[in-house]
C-alpha positions as semicolon CSV with decimal commas, in nm:
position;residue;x (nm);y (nm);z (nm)
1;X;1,499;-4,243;3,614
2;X;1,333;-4,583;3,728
3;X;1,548;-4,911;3,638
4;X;1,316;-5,128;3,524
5;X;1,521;-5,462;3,427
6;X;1,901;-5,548;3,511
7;X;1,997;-5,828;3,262
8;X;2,318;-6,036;3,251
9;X;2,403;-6,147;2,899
10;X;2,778;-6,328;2,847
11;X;2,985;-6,066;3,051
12;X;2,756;-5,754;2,953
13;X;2,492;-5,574;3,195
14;X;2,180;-5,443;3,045
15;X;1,963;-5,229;3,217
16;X;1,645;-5,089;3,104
17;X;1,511;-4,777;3,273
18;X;1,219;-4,529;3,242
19;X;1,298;-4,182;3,226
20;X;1,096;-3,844;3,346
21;X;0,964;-3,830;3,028
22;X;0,790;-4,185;3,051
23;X;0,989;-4,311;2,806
24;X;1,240;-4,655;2,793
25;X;1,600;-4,644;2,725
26;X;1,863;-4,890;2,768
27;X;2,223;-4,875;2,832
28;X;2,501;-5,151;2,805
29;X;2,792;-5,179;3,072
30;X;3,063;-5,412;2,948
31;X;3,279;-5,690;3,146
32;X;3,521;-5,370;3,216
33;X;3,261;-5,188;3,375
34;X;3,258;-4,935;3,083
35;X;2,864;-4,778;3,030
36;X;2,773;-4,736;2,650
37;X;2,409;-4,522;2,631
38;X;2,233;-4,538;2,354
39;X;2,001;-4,258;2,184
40;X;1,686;-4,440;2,098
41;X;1,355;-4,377;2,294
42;X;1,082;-4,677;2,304
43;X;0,730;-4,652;2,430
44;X;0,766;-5,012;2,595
45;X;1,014;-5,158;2,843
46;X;0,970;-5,492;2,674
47;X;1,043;-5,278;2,308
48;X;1,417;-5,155;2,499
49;X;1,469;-5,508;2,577
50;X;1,441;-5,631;2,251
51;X;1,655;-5,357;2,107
52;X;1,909;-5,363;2,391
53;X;1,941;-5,775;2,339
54;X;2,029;-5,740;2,018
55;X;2,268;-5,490;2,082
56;X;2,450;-5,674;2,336
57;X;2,449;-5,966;2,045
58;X;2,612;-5,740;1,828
59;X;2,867;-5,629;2,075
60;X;2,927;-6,003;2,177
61;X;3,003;-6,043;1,814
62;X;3,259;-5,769;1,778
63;X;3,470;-5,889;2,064
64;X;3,470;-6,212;1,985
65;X;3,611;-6,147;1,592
66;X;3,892;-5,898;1,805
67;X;4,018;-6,233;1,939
């Protein structure tokens, strides 16, 4: 695995990262330190960030309706 980008969104880490099979993933690591990983496979870095942004939107969303 090869991190490609480390991104800092309100509280959340995302990290993009090649795998050995060439292929991006990204994974979210909340302000508790707790590492979500998701299943989806992209043939860009630039398509996991897009999809991992709007993740971390989503999840931004949730926690702030919990409050």
């Amino acid at each position: 695995m090869k991190i490609q980008h480390v991104i800092g969104i309100d509280g959340y880490t995302l990290l993009i990262y090649r795998s050995l099979d060439q292929l991006y993933r990204f994974s979210i690591i909340d302000f508790s330190g707790i590492a979500f990983n998701f299943d989806s496979i992209f043939l860009t870095a630039e398509e996991a960030n897009v999809k991992g942004r709007a993740a971390v939107e989503i999840a931004c969303e949730f926690d702030s309706n919990l409050q």
